[in-house]
VOKEKE-293844 format. One line per 2 residues: number of its first residue (from 1); for each residue x, y, z of N, C-alpha, C, O, CB. Coordinates in Angstrom, 1 decimal. Glycine has a CB too. Layout:
N
NUM	X:Y:Z:X:Y:Z:X:Y:Z:X:Y:Z:X:Y:Z | ...
END
This chain:
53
1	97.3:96.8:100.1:96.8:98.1:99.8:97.6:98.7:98.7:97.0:99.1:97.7:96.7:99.0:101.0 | 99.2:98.8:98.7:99.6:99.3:97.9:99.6:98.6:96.7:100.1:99.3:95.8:100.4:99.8:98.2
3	99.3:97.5:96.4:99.2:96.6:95.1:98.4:97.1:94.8:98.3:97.1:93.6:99.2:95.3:94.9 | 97.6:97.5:95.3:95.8:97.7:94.4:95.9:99.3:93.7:95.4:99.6:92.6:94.1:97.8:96.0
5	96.6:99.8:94.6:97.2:101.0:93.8:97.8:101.3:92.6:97.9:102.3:91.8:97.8:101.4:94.3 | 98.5:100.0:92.9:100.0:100.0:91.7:98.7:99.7:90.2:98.5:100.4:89.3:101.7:98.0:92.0
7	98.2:98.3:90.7:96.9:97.6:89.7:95.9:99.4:89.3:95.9:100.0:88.2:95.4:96.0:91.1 | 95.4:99.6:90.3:94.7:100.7:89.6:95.3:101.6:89.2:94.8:102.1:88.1:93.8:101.2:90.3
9	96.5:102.4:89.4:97.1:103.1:88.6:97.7:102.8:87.2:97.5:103.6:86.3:98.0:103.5:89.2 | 98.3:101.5:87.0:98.5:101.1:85.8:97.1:100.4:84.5:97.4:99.7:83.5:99.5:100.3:86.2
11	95.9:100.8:84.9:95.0:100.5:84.4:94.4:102.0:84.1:93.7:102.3:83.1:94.4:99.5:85.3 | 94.8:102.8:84.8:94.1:104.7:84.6:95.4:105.1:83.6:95.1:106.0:82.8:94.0:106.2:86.8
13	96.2:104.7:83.6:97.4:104.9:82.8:97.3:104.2:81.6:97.6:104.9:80.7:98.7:104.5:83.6 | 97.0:103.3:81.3:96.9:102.7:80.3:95.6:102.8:79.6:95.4:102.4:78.5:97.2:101.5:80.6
15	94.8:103.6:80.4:94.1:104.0:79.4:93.2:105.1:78.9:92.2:105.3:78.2:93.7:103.3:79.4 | 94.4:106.2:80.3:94.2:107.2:79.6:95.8:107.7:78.7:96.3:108.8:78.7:93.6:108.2:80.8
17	96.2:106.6:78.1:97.2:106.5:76.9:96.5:106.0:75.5:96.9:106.1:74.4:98.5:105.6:77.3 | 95.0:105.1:76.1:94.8:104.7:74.6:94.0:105.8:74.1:93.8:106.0:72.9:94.2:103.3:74.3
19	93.3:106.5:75.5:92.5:107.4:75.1:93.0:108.9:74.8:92.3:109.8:74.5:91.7:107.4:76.0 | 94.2:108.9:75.0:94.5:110.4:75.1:94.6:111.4:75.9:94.9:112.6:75.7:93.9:110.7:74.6
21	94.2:110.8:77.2:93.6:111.7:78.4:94.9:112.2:79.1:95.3:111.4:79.9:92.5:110.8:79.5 | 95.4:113.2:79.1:96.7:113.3:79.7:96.4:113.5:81.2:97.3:113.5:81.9:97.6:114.4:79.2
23	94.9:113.7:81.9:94.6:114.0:83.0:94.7:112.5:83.8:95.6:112.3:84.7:93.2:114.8:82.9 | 93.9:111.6:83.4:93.8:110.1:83.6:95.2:109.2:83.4:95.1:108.0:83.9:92.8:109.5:82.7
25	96.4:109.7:82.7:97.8:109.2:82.8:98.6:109.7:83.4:99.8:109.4:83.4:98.4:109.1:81.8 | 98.1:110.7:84.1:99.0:111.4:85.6:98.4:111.3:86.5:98.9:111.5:87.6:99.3:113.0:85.7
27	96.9:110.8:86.5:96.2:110.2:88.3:96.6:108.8:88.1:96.8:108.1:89.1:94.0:110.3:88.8 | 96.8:108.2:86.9:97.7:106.6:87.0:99.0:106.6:87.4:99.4:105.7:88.1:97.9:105.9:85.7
29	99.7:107.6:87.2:101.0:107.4:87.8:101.5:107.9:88.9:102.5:107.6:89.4:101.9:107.9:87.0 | 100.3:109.1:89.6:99.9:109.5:90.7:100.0:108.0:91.8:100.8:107.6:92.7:98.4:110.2:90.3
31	98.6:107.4:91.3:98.1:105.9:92.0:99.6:105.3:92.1:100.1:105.4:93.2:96.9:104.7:90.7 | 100.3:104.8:91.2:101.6:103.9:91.1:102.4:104.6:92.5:103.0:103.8:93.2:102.7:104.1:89.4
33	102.4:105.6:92.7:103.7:106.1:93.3:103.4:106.5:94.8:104.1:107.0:95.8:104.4:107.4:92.4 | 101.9:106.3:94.8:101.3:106.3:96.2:101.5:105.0:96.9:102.0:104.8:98.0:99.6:106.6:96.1
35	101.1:104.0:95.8:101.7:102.4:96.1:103.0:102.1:96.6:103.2:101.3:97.5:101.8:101.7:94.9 | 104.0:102.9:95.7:105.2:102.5:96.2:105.7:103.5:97.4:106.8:103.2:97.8:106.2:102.5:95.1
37	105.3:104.3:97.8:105.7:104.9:99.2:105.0:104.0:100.5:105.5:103.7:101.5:105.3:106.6:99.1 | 103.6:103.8:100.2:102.6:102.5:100.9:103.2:102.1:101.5:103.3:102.2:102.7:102.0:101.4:100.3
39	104.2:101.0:100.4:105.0:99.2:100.6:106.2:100.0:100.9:106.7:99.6:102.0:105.2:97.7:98.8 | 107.0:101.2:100.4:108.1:101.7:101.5:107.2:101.7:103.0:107.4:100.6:103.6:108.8:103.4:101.2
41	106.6:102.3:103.4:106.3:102.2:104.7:106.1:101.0:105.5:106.7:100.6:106.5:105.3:102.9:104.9 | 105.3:100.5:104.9:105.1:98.9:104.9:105.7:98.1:105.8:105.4:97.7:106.9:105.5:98.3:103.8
43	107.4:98.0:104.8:108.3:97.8:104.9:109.3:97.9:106.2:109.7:97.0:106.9:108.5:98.3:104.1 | 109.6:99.6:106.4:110.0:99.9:107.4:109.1:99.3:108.9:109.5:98.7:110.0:110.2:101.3:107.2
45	107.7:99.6:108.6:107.1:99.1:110.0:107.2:97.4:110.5:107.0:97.1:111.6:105.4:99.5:110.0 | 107.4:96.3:109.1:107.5:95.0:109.8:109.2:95.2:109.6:109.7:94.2:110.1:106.5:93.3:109.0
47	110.0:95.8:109.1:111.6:95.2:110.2:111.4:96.0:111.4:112.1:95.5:112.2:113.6:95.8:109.4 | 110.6:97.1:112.1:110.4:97.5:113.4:109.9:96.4:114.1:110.8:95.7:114.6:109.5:98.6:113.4
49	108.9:96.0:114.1:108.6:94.4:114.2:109.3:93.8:114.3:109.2:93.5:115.5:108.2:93.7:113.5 | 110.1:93.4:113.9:110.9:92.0:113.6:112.1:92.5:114.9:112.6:91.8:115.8:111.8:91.8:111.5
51	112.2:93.5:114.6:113.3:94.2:115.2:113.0:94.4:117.0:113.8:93.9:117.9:113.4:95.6:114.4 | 112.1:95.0:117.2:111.3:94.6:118.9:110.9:93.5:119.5:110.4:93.6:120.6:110.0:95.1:119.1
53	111.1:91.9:118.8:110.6:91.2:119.0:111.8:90.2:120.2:111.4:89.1:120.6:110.2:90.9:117.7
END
């Protein structure tokens, strides 16, 4: 899930840079950083996992 974020944010970013859109290059970097808090959580929940096992 959060890859697809990262992918669609850097695709709304890139082009709302060729376009000009400063609204569409801040919901792209919006998308990116939703991604990376995602895969932080992610993260923490399989070493919980790993960790109860």
């Amino acid at each position: 899930m959060s890859n697809t974020d990262d992918i669609k944010g850097r695709a709304k970013e890139a082009t709302g840079k060729a376009t000009g859109n400063k609204d569409l290059q801040r919901e792209g970097k919006t998308d990116r950083a939703s991604g990376k808090v995602k895969q932080g959580v992610d993260k923490v929940k399989d070493a919980l996992k790993k960790k109860n096992r």
